[in-house]
ROMIRO-275314 format. One record per atom (N, C-alpha, C, O): residue in one letter; atom name; x negated, y negated, z. Coordinates in Angstrom, 1 decimal, decimal comma. Last residue first. Example, Ala and Ser with C-alpha at 12.3 -4.5 7.8 and 13.67 -1.06 7.14 Angstrom:
<sites>
{"S" "N" {-12,8 2,2 7,1}},
{"S" "CA" {-13,7 1,1 7,1}},
{"S" "C" {-12,9 0,0 7,9}},
{"S" "O" {-13,4 -1,1 8,0}},
{"A" "N" {-13,2 5,7 7,8}},
{"A" "CA" {-12,3 4,5 7,8}},
{"A" "C" {-13,2 3,3 7,8}},
{"A" "O" {-14,2 3,3 8,5}},
</sites>
This chain:
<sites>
{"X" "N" {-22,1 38,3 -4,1}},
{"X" "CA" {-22,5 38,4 -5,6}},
{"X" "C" {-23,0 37,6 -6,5}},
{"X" "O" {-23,3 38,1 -7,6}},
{"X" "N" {-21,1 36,5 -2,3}},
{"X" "CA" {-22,4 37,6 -2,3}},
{"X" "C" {-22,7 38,0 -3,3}},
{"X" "O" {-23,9 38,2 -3,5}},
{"X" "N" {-18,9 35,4 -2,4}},
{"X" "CA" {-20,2 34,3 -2,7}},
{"X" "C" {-20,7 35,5 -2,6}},
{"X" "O" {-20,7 35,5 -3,8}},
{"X" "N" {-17,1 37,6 -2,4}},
{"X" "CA" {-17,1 37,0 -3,8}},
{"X" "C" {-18,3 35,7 -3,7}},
{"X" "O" {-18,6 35,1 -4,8}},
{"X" "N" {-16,6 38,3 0,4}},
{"X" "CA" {-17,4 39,2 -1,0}},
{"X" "C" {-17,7 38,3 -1,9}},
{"X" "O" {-18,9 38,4 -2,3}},
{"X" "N" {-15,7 35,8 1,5}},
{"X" "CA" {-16,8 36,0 1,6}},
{"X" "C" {-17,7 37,0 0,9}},
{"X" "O" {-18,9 36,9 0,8}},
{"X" "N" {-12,9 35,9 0,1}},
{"X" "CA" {-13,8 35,3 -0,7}},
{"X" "C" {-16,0 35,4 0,2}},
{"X" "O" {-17,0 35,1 -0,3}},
{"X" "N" {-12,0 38,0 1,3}},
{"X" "CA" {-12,1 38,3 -0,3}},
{"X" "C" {-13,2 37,3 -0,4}},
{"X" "O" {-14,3 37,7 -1,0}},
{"X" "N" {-11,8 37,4 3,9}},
{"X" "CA" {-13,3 38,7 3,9}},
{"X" "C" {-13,1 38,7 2,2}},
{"X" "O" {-13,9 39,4 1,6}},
{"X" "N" {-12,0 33,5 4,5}},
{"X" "CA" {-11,3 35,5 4,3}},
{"X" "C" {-12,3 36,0 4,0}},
{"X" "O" {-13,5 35,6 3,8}},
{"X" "N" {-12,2 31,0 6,2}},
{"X" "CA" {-12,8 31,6 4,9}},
{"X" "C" {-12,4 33,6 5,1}},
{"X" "O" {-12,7 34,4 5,9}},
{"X" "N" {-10,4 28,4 6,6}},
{"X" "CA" {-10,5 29,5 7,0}},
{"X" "C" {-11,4 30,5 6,1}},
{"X" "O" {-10,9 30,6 5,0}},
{"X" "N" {-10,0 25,1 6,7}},
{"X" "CA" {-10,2 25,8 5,9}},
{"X" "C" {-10,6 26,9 6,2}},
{"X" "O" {-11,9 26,7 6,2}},
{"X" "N" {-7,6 23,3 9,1}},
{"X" "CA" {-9,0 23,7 8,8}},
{"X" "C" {-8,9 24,8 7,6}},
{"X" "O" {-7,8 25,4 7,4}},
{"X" "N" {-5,5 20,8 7,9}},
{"X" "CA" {-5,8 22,1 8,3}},
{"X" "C" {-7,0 22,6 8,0}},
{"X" "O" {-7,5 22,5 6,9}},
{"X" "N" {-6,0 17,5 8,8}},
{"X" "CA" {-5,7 18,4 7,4}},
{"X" "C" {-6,0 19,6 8,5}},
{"X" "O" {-6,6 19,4 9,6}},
{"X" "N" {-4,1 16,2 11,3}},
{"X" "CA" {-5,0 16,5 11,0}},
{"X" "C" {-5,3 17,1 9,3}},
{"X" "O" {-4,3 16,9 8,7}},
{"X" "N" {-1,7 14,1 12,4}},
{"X" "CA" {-2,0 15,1 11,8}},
{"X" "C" {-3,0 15,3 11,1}},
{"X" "O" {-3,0 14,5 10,1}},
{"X" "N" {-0,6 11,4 14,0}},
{"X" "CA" {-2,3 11,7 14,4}},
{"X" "C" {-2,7 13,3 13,9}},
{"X" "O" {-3,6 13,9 14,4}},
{"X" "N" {0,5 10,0 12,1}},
{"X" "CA" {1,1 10,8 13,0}},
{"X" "C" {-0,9 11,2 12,8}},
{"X" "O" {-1,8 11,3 12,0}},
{"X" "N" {0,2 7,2 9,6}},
{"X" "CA" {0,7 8,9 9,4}},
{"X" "C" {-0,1 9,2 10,9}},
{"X" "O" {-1,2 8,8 11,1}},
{"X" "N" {-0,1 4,9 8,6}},
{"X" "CA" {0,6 4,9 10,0}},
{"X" "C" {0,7 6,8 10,3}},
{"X" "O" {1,2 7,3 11,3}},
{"X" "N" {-1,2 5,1 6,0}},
{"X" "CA" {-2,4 4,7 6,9}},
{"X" "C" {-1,3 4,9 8,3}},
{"X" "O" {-2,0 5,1 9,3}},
{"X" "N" {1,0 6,6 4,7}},
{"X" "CA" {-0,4 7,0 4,7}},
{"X" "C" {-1,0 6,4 6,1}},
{"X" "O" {-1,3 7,1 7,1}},
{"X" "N" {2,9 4,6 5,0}},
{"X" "CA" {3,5 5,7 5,6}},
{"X" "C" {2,1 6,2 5,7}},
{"X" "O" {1,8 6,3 6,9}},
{"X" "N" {1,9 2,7 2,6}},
{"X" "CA" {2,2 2,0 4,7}},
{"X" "C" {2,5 3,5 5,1}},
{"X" "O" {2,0 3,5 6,2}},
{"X" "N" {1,7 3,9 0,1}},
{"X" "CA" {0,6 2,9 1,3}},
{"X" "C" {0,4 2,9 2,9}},
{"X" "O" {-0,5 3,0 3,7}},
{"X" "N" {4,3 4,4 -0,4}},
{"X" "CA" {3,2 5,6 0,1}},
{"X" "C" {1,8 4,9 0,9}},
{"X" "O" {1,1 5,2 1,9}},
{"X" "N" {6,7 2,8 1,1}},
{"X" "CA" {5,8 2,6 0,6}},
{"X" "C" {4,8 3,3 1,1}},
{"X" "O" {4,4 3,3 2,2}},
{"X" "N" {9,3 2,8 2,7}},
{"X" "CA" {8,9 3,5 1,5}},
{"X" "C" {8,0 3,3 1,3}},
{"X" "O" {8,2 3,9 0,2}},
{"X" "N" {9,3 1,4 6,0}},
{"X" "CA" {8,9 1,6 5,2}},
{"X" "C" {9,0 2,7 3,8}},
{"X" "O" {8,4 3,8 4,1}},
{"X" "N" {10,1 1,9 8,8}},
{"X" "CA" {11,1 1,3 7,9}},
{"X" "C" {10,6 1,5 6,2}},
{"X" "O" {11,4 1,7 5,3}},
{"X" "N" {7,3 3,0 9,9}},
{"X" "CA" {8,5 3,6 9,6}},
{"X" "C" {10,0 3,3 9,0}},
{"X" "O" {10,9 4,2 8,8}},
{"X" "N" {6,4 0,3 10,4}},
{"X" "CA" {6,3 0,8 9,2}},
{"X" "C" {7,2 2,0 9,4}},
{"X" "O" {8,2 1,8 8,6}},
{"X" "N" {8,3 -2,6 11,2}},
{"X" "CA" {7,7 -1,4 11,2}},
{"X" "C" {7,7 -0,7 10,5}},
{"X" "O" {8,6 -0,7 9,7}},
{"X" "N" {6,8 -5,9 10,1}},
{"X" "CA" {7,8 -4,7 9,8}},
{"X" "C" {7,5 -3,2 11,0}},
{"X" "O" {6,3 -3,0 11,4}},
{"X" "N" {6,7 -9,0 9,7}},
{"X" "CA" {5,9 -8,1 10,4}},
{"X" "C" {7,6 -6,7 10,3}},
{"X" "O" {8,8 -6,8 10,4}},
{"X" "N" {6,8 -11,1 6,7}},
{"X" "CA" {7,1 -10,9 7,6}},
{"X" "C" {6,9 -8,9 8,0}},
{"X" "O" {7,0 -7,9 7,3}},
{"X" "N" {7,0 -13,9 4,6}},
{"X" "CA" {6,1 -12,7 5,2}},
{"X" "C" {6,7 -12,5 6,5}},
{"X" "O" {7,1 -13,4 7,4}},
{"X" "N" {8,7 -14,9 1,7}},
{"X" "CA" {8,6 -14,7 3,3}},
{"X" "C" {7,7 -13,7 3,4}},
{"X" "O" {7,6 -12,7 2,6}},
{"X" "N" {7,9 -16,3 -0,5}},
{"X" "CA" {9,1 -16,7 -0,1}},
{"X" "C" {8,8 -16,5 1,3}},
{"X" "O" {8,6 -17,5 2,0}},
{"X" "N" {5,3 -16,9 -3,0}},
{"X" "CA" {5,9 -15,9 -1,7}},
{"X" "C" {7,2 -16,3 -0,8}},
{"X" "O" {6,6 -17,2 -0,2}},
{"X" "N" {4,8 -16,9 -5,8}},
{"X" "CA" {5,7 -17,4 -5,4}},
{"X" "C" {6,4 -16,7 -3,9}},
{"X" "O" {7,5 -16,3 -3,8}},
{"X" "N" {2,3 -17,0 -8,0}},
{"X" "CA" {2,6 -16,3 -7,4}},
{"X" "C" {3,7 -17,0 -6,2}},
{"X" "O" {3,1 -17,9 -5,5}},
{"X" "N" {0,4 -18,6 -9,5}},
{"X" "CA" {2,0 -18,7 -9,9}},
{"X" "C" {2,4 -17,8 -8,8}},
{"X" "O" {3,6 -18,0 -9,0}},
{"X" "N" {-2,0 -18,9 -8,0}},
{"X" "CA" {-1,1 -20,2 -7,8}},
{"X" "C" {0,3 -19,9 -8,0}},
{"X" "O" {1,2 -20,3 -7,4}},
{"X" "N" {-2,8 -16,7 -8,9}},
{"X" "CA" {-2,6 -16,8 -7,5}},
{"X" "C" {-1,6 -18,2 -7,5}},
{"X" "O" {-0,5 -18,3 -6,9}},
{"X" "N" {-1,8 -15,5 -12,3}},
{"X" "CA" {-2,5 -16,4 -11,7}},
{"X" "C" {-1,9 -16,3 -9,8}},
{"X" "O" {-0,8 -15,9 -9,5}},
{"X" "N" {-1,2 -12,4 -13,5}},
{"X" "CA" {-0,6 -13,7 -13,0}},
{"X" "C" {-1,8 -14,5 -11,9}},
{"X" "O" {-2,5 -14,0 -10,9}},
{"X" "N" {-1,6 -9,9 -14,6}},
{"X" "CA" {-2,6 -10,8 -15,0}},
{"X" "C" {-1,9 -12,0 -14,7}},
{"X" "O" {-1,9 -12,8 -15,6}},
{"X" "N" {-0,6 -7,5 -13,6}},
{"X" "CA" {0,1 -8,5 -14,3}},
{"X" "C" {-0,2 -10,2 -14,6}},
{"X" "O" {0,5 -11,2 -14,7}},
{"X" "N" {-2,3 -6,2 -11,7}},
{"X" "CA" {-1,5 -5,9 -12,5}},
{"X" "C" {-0,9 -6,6 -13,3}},
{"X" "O" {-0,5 -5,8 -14,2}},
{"X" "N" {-4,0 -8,6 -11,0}},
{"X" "CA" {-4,6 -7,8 -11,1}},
{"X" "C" {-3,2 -6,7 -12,0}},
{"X" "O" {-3,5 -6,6 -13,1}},
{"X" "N" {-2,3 -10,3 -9,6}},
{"X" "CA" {-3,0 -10,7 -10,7}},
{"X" "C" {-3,6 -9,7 -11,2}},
{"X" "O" {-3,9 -10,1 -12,3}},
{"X" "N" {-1,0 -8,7 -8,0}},
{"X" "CA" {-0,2 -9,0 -8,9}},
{"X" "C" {-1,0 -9,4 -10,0}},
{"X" "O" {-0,8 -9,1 -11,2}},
{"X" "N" {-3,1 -7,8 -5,9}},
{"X" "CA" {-2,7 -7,4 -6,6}},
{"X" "C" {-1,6 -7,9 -8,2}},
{"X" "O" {-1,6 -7,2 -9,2}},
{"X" "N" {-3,8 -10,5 -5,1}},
{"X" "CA" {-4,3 -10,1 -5,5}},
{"X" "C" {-3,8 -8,8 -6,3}},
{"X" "O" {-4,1 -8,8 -7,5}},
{"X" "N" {-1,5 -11,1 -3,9}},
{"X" "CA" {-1,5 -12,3 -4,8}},
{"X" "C" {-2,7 -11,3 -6,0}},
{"X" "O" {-2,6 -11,3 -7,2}},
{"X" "N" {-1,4 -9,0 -1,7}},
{"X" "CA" {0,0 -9,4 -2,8}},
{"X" "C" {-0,5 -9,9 -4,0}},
{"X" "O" {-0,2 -9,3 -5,0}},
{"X" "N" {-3,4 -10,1 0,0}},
{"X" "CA" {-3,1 -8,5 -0,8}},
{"X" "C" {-2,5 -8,1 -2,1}},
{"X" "O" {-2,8 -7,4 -3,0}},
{"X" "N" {-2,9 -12,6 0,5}},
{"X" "CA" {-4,3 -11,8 -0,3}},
{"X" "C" {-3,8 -10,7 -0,9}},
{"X" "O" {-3,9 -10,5 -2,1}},
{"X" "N" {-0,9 -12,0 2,4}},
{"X" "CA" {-0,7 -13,0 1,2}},
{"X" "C" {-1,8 -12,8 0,1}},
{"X" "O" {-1,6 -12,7 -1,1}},
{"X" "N" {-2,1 -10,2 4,3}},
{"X" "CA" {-0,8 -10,2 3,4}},
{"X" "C" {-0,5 -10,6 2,4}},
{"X" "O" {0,0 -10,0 1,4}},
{"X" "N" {-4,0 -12,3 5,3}},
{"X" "CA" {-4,2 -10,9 4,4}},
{"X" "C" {-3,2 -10,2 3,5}},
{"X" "O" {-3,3 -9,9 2,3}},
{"X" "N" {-2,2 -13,9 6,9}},
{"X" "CA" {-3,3 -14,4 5,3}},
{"X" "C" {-4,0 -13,2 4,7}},
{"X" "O" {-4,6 -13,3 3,6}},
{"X" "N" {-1,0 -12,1 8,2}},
{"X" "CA" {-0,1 -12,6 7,3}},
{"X" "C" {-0,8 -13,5 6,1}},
{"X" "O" {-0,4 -13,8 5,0}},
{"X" "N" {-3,4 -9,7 9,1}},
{"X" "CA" {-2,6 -10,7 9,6}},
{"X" "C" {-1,8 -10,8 8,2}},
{"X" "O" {-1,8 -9,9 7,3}},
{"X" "N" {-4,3 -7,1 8,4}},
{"X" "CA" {-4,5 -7,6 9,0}},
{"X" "C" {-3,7 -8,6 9,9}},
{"X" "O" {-3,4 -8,4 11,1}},
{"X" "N" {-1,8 -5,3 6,5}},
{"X" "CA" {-3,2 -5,8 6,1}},
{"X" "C" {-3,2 -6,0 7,5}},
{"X" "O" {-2,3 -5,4 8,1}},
{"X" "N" {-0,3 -3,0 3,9}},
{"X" "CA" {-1,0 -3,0 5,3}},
{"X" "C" {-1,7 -4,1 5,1}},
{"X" "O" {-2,3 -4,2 4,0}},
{"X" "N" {3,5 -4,2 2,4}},
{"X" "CA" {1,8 -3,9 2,7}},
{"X" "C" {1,3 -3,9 3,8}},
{"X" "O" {1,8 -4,5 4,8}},
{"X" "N" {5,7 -4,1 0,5}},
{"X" "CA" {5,2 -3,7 1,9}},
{"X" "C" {3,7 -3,4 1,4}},
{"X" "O" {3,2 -2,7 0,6}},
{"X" "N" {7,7 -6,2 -1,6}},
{"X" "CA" {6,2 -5,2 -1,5}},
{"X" "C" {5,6 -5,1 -0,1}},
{"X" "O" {5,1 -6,0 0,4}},
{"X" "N" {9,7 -7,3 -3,8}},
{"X" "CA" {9,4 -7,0 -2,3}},
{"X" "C" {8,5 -6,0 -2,2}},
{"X" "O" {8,6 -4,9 -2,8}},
{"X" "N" {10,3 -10,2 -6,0}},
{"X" "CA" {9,3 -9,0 -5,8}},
{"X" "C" {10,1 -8,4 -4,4}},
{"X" "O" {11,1 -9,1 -4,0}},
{"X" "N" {12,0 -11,3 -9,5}},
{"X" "CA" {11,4 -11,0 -8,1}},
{"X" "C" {11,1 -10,0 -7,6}},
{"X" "O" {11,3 -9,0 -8,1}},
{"X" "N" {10,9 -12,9 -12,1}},
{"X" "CA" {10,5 -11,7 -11,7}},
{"X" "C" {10,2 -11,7 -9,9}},
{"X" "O" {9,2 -11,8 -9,2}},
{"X" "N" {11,9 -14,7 -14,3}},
{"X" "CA" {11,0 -14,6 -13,2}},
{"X" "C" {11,7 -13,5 -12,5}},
{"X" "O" {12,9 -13,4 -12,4}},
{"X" "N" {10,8 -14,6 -18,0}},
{"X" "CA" {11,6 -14,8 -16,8}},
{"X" "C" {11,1 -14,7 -15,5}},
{"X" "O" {9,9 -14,5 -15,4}},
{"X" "N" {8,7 -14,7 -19,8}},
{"X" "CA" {10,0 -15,9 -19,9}},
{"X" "C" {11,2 -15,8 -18,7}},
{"X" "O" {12,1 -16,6 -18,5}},
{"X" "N" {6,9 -13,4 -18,3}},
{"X" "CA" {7,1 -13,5 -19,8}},
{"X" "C" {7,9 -15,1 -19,4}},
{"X" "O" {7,6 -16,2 -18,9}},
{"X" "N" {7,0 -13,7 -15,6}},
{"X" "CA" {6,8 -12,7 -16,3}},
{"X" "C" {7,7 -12,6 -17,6}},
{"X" "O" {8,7 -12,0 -17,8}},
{"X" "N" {6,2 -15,2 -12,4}},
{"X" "CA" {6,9 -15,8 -14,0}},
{"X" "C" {6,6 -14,3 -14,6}},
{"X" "O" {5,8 -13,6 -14,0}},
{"X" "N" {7,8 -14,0 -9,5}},
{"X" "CA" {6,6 -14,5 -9,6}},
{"X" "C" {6,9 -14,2 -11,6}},
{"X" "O" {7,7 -13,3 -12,1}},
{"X" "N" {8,6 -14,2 -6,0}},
{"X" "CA" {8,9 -14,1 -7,3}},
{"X" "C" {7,6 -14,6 -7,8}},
{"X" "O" {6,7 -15,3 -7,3}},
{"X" "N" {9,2 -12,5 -2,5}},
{"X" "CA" {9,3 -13,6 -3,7}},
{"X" "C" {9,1 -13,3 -5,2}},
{"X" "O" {9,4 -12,1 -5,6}},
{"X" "N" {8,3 -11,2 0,6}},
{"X" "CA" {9,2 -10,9 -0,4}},
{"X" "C" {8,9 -12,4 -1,1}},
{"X" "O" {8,4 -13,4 -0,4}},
{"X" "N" {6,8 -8,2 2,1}},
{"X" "CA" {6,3 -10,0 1,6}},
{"X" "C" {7,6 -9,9 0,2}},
{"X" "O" {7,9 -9,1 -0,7}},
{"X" "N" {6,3 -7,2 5,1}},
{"X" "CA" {7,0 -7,1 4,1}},
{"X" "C" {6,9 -8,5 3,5}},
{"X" "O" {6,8 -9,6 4,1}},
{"X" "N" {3,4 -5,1 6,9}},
{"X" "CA" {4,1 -6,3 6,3}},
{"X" "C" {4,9 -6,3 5,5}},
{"X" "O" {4,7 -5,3 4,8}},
{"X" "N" {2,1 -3,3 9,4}},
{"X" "CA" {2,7 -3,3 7,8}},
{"X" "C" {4,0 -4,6 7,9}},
{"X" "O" {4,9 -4,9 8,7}},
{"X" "N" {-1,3 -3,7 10,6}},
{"X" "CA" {0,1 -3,6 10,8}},
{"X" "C" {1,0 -4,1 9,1}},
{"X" "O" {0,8 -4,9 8,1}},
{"X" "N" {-4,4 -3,1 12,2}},
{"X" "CA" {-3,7 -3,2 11,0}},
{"X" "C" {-2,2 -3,1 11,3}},
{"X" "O" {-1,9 -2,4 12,2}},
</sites>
């Protein structure tokens, strides 16, 4: 997987409405899926009206998007969950 920047426009109401949206996908026809699919999906725009200008390969550390920072995130673990002597009283009862 690798993060993408897909920049264009797309009709919304009576005006047009430009975009830029970093996304994870695959390649640059997943890119284009991702986008198209979401927009229609938030803003009930058809794939055809969807208006991509440029795709193009980013690093994701350039990135704001909680999407792309999540899936590239540093090989940090969650912290293990430790169980204490309060709560091991408290299942015995």
């Amino acid at each position: 997987m690798q993060a993408y920047r897909v920049q264009g426009s797309f009709p919304n109401g009576q005006t047009i409405q430009e975009f830029t949206m970093d996304v994870v996908a695959s390649d640059e026809a997943d890119a284009r899926h991702r986008v198209e699919s979401n927009f229609g999906s938030r803003h009930r725009v058809s794939r055809r009206f969807v208006n991509i200008l440029s795709i193009e390969a980013i690093n994701p550390a350039d990135s704001s998007e909680p999407k792309v920072i999540s899936a590239f995130r540093s090989g940090t673990a969650a912290p293990d969950v430790v169980a204490t002597e309060s709560s091991k009283d408290s299942e015995e009862e």
